[in-house]
PLY file of the C-alpha trace (Angstrom):
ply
format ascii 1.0
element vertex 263
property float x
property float y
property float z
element edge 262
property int vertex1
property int vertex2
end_header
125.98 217.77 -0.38
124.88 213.72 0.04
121.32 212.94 -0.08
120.90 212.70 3.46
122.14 216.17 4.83
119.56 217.43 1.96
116.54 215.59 3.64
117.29 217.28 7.34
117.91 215.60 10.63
114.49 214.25 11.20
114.57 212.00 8.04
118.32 211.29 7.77
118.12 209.64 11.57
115.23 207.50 10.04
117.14 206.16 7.42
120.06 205.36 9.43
117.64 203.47 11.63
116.45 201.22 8.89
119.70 201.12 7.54
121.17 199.60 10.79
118.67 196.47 10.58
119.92 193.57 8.26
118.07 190.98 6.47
119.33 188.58 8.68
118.30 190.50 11.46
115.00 190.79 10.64
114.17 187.61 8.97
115.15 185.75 12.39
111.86 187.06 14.03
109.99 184.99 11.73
109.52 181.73 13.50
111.44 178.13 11.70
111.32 174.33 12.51
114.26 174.31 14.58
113.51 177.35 16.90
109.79 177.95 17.24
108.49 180.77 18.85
107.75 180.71 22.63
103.66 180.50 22.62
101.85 183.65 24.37
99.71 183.17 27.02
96.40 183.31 26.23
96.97 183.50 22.28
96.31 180.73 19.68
99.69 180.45 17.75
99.02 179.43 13.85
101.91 178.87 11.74
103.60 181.03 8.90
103.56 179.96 5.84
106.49 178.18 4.06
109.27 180.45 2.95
109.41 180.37 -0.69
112.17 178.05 -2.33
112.69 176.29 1.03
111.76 172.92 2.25
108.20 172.59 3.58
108.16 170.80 6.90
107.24 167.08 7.26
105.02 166.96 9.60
103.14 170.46 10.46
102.99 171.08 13.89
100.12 170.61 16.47
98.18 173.73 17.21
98.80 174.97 20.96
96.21 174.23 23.10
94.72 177.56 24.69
95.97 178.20 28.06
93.92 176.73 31.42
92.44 174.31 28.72
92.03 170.89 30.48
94.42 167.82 28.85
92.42 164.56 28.34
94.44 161.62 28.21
93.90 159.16 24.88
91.76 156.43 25.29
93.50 153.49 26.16
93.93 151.07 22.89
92.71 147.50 23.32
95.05 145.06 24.97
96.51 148.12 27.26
97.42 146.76 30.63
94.72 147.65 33.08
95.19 150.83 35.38
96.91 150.36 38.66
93.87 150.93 40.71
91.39 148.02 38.76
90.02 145.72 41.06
91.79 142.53 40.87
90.08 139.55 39.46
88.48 137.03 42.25
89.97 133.55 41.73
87.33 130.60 42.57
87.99 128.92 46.02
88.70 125.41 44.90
88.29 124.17 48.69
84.89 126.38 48.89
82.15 123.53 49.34
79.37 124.22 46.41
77.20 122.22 48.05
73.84 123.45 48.81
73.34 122.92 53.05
71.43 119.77 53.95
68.41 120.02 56.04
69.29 119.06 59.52
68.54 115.60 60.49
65.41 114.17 62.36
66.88 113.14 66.20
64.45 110.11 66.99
62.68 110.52 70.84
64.56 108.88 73.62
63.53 106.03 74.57
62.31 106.04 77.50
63.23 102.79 80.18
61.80 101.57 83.47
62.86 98.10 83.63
66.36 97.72 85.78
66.51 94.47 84.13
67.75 96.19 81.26
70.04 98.19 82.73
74.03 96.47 83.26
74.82 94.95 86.06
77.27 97.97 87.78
74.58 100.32 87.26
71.80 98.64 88.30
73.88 98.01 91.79
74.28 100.95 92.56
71.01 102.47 91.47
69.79 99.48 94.63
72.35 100.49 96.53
71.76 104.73 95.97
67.83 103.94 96.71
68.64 101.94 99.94
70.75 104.52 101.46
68.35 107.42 100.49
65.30 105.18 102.29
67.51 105.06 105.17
68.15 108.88 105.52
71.35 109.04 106.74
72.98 111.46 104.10
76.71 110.31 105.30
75.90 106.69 104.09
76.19 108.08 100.61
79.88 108.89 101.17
81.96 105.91 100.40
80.19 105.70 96.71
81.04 109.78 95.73
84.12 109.83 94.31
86.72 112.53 94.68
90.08 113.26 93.30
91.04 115.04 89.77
87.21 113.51 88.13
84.96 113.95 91.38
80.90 113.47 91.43
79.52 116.49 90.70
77.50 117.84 93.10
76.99 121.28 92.20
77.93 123.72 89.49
80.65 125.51 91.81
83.61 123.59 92.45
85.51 125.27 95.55
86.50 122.52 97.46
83.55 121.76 99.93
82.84 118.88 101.68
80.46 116.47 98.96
78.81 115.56 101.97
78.11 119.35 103.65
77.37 120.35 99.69
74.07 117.83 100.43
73.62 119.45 103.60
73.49 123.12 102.68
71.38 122.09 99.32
68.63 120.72 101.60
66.01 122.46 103.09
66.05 120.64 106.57
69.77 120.97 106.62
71.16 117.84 107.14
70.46 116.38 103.90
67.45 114.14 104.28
65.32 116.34 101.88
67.92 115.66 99.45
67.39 112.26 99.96
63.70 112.33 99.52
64.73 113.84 95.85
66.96 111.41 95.01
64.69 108.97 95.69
61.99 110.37 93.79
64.34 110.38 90.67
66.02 107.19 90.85
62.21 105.52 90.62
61.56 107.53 87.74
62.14 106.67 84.45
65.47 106.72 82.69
67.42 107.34 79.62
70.43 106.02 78.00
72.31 108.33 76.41
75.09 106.16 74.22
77.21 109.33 73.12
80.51 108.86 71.97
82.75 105.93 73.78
82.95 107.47 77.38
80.24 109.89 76.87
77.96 106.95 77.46
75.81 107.43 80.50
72.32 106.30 81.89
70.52 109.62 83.03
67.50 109.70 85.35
64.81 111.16 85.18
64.39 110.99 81.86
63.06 114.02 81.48
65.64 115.66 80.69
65.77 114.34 77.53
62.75 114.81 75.70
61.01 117.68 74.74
58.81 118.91 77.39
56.36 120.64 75.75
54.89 117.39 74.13
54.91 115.56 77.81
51.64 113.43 78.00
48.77 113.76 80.92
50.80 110.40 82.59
54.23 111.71 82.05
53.17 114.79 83.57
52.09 112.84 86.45
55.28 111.41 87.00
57.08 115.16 86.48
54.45 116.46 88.77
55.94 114.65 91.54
59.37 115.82 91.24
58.56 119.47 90.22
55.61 122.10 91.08
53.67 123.27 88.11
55.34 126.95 88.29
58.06 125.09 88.15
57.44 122.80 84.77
56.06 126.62 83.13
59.58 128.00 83.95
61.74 125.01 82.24
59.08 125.41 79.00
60.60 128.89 78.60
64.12 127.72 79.41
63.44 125.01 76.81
65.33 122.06 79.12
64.92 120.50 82.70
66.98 121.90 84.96
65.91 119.83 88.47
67.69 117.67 90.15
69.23 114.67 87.40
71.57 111.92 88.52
73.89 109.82 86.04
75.59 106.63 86.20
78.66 105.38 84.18
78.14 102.21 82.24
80.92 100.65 84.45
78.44 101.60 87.21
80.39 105.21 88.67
78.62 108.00 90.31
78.72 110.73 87.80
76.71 113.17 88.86
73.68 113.92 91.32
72.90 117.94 90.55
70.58 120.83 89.54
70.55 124.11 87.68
71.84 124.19 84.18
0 1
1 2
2 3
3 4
4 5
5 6
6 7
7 8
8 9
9 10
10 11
11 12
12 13
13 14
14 15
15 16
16 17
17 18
18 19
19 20
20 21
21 22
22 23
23 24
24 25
25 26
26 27
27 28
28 29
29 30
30 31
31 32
32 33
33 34
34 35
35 36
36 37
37 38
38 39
39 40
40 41
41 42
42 43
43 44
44 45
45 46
46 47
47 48
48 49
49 50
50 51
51 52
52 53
53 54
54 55
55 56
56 57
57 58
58 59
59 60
60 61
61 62
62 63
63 64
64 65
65 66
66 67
67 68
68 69
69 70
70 71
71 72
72 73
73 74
74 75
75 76
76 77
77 78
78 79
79 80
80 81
81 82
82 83
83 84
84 85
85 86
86 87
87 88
88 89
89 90
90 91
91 92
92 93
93 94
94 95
95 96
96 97
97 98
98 99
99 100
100 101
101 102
102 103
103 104
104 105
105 106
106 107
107 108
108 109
109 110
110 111
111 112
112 113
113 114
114 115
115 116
116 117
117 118
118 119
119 120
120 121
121 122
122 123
123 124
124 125
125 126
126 127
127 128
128 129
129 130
130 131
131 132
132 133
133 134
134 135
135 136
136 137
137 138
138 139
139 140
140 141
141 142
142 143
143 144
144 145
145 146
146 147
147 148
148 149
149 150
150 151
151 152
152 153
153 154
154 155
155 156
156 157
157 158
158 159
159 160
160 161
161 162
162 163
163 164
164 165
165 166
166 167
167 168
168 169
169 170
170 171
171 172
172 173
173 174
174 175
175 176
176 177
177 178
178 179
179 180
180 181
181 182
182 183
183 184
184 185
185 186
186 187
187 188
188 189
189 190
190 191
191 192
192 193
193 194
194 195
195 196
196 197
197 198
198 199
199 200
200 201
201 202
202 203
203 204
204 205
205 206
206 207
207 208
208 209
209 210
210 211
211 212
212 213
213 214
214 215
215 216
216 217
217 218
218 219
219 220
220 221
221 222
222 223
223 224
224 225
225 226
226 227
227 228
228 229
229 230
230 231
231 232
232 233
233 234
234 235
235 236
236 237
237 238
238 239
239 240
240 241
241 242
242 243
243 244
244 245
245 246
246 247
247 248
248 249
249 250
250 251
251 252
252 253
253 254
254 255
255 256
256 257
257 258
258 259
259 260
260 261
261 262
């Protein structure tokens, strides 16, 4: 009788159990370099121990990080190129102007003329000639000295094609144009300007009021503005900060520029 039939069924199927598992078999659940064990979630590997008589590993290997743990990236070494999102560097304009802004400069007062003797000869013509024909109130007289055509005398803001002689008409009170007359008049005997501007900007303006400031007008000047404009009227330009009566301009070659109000 064998050893095994003497120890019974119970114990004899043990030993056949344990019998059936080789060394090899068993020694391959033990975890080498080449074919680690997959980690368990949720459990901190640490590695076995060297196997006596064998070759301990180079390099041990990194502990698992627990699972849900959050990775941190290194810290990026010095002279690492800068992360896509960095703001780029601003270059210096080299056209910017450095320059600290200068203080605007001091306009000197216009002077103010009365003497046609100073004026040129074409303008001061006409300026007789305007004057003469505004004494003699007969609007149409002023005709043949308004010019028309693609650079017309301006005679009021809105251009649409009207007569230059019914645009008088309609602008005076009396209609039929001898108030306007009475106001031309007025501010062809006041003073004047002359306004040099740039080549053919050159013009002489009257009155010259509407070139200085009016808020620093003298008693006298105010005189002279009285009788063009009421008082109501002078408040209103102080808050519009210009005059905006009736002006009249004349081209150094002596051309009717302009004879118009508003602004």
């Amino acid at each position: 009788m064998t050893l095994i039939s003497r120890l019974g069924p119970p114990l004899a199927f043990a030993l056949v159990c344990l019998g059936a598992s080789s060394p090899a078999s068993a020694f391959s659940q033990i975890p080498d370099d080449a074919n680690p064990a997959p980690a368990r979630e949720g459990i901190v590997t640490v590695p076995l121990p060297p196997v006596p008589g064998g070759t301990p590993s180079a390099t041990p290997p990194a502990p698992a990080a627990p699972a849900g743990a959050e990775t941190v990236p290194p810290a990026a070494a010095p002279g690492d190129a800068a992360p896509e999102n960095a703001a780029p560097s601003v270059e210096p304009d080299p056209d910017a102007d450095d320059a600290a802004p200068q203080a605007p400069v001091d306009v000197p007062p216009a002077r103010i003329l009365y003497n046609e003797d100073e004026l040129p000869v074409p303008v001061r013509d006409l300026r007789r000639k305007l004057i003469e024909i505004a004494k003699s109130g007969d609007v149409e007289k002023l005709r043949p000295y308004i010019q028309t055509g693609a650079d017309p005398t301006t005679l009021s803001l809105v251009d649409d094609g009207t007569d230059p002689i019914q645009i008088l008409k309609d602008a005076s009170g009396d209609g039929n144009g001898v108030e306007l007359l009475a106001i031309l008049l007025e501010t062809l005997e006041a003073g004047h300007v002359h306004v040099e501007g740039d080549g053919a900007d050159e013009i002489f303006v009257w009155p010259y009021f509407t070139q200085v400031d009016l808020s620093k007008l003298t008693n006298p000047q105010l005189v002279e503005l009285f009788e063009l404009v009421t008082a109501g009227d002078y408040q209103r330009m102080l808050a519009n900060g210009s005059y905006d009566f009736y002006r009249l301009g004349i081209s150094p070659e002596g051309r009717f520029e302009f004879f118009v109000a508003g602004d």
